[in-house]
C-alpha positions, -999 to 999 in steps of 0.1 A, spaced: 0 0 0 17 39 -5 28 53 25 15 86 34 31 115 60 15 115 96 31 144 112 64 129 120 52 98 110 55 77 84 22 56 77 0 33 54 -25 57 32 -52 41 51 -51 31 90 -78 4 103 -104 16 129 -107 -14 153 -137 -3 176 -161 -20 157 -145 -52 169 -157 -43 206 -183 -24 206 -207 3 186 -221 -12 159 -237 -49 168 -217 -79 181 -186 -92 166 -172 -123 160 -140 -131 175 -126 -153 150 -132 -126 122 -121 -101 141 -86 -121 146 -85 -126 107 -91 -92 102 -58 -80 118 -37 -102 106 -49 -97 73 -47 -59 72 -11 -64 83 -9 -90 54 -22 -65 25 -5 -33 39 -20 -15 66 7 -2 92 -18 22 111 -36 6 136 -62 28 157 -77 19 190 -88 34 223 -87 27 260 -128 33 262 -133 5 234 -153 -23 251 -135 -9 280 -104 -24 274 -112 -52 251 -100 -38 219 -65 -27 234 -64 -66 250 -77 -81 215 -50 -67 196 -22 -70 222 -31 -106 227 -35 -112 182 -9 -93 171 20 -92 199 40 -108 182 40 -83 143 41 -56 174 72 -40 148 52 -42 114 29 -14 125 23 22 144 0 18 171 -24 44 178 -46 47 209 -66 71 233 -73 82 266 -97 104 289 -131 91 279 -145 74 305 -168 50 317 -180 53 355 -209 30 366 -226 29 330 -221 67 324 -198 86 296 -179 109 307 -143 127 302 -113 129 326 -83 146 313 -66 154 343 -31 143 348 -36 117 373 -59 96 350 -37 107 319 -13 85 331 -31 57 349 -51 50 320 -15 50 297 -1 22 318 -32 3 318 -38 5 279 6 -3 282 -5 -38 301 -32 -44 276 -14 -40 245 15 -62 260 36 -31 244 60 -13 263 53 18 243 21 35 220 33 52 190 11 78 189 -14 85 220 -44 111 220 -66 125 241 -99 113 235 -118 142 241 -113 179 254 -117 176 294 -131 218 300 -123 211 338 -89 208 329 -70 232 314 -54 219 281 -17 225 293 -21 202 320 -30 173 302 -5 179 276 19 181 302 13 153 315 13 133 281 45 154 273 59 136 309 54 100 294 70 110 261 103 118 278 97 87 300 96 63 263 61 53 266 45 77 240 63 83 207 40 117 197 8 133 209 -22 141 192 -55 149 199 -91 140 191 -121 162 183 -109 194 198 -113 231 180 -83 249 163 -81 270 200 -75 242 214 -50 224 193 -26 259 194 -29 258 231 -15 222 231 9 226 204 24 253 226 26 227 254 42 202 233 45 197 195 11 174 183 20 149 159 -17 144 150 -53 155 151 -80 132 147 -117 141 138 -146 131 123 -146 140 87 -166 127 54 -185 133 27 -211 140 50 -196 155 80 -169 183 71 -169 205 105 -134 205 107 -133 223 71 -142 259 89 -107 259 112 -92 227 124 -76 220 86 -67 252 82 -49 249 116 -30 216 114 -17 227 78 -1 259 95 11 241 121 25 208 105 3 183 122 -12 154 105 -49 147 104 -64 114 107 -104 110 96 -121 90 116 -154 77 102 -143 83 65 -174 61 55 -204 81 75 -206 49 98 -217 26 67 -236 53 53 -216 56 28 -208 27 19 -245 21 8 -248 -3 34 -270 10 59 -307 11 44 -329 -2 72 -321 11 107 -341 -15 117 -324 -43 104 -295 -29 128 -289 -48 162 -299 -36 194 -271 -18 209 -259 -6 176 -247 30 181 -260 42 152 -299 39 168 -290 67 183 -281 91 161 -304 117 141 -289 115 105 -300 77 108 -333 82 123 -366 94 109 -372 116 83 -339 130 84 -329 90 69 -356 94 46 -340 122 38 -306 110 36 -311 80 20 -319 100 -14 -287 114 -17 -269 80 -24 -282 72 -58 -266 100 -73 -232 90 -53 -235 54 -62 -241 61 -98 -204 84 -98 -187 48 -83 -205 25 -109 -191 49 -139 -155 44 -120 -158 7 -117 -155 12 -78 -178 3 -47 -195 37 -28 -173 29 0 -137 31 -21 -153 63 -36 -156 77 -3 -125 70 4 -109 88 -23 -128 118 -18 -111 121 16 -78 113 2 -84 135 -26 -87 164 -4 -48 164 9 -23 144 3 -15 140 40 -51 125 53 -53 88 64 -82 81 70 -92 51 92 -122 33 82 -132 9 105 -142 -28 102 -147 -62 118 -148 -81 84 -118 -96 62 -137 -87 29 -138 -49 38 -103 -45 56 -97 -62 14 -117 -33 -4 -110 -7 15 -69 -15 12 -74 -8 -28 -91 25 -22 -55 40 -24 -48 26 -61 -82 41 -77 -73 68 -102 -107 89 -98 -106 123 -118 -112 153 -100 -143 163 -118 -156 130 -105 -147 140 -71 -161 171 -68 -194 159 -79 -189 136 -52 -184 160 -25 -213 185 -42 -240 157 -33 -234 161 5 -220 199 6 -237 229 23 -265 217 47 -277 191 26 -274 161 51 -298 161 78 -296 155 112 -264 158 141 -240 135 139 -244 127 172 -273 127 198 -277 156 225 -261 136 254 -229 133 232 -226 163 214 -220 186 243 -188 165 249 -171 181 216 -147 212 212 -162 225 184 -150 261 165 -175 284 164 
């Protein structure tokens, strides 16, 4: 697979997102999940992403227990400061829990150091310097190789850089969700950090794959939010013919489409779609050899632009945890 620019890093065009393989969107199977890592190792992928919140601590353990021993044929990514206290979400960036929850993700992973290590979220009870800081502690102590940051506003990210360079910035950003177009880009360019997608595929939306919410499991994440619920669906769902007809004229499925709009947009994004299935760790790895024209990508982009997706991306209870820029 081509190797793109991370920051200081030096990664696959495309990471995996492992989540799915714990948690958020129906159950997984174990066995396919193990078959799934290895084989993204085996096609190419060197960017694996992964969080301490994840099944809360299952996804670190899965891959620490699958893939211990190909620890050096990858850059391990994972998070901290989310948090899960007797059923409810929360965030807890303070320093104190910074660190607890890096050795504990270190004992999972059977690693003895994360390559790159974010903060989940933006803690407002503590000021961004100190959990930098703290992070910046663990650097000099070997156990983190960079910083970076997840979901937080340009304000934010300068703050942190001040406090210690950020390797990278991950957000949500799509086809369908392009928030971090008003600052954070804009931002990370200046300041040379590298941005990492997450969700590059509108949680399956994109993909063409999602049609029936209620064909989805109980427990699926996706129940929850208002761009898959309602009319705003209904809504939604019209906006994919036109989409899928661009792939079929590029002999490409709507997910590898998607996937080159993001790249098309810089040639420093990796994206990191996630998947608990071999066959789409498989079509998601050639996303990186399509030759798409630009006209064809800004078509693309055009069917979802300018308020015409409906719905948050999120519902209430979560979307007063983000940093946005106003």
């Amino acid at each position: 697979m081509q190797e793109r620019r991370l920051g200081e890093l030096t990664v696959s065009s495309i990471g995996l997102g492992c989540m799915s393989m714990s948690q958020g969107y129906g159950s997984a199977v174990r066995q396919e999940s193990e078959r799934a890592l290895h084989r993204a190792l085996d096609v190419g992928y060197t960017f694996l992403d992964t969080a301490s919140v994840y099944g809360l601590g299952h996804n670190e353990s899965l891959i620490g227990e699958v893939l211990g021993l190909r620890r050096n044929e990858f850059v391990l990514g994972s998070k901290c400061g989310i948090v899960n206290k007797g059923g409810k979400r929360g965030v807890d960036c303070s320093p104190e829990n910074v660190l607890w929850t890096l050795d504990e993700s270190l004992q999972r992973l059977g690693t003895d150091h994360i390559d790159l290590y974010y903060l989940h979220r933006r803690d407002f009870d503590v000021p961004i310097e100190e959990s930098v800081g703290a992070l910046s502690t663990a650097v000099k102590a070997g156990k983190i190789g960079h910083i970076g940051l997840s979901e937080c506003s340009s304000e934010t990210i300068r703050k942190a850089h001040a406090e210690h360079p950020i390797c990278a910035v991950q957000s949500e950003y799509s086809l369908w969700t392009r928030d971090p177009e008003h600052k954070v880009l804009n931002c990370c360019e200046e300041l040379s950090i590298g941005f990492v997608p997450f969700s590059p595929l509108g949680r399956a939306f994109l993909a063409g794959t999602v049609t029936n919410i209620d064909e989805l499991e109980d427990g699926d994440m996706r129940k929850t939010m208002p761009r898959f619920n309602g009319e705003n669906f209904t809504h939604n769902l019209t906006l994919l013919d036109e989409f899928k007809a661009i792939a079929a004229e590029n002999s490409c499925t709507p997910a590898q489409l998607a996937l080159a709009w993001v790249m098309g947009q810089n040639p420093n994004f990796v994206p990191i779609p996630g998947t608990k299935h071999v066959k789409f760790v498989e079509e998601n790895a050639q996303a990186p050899e399509l030759n798409i024209n630009s006209g064809d990508l800004e078509r693309a982009g055009a069917i979802f632009e300018n308020g015409k997706v409906f719905g948050d991306r999120y519902h209430p209870s979560q979307m007063i945890s983000l940093d946005p820029d106003h």
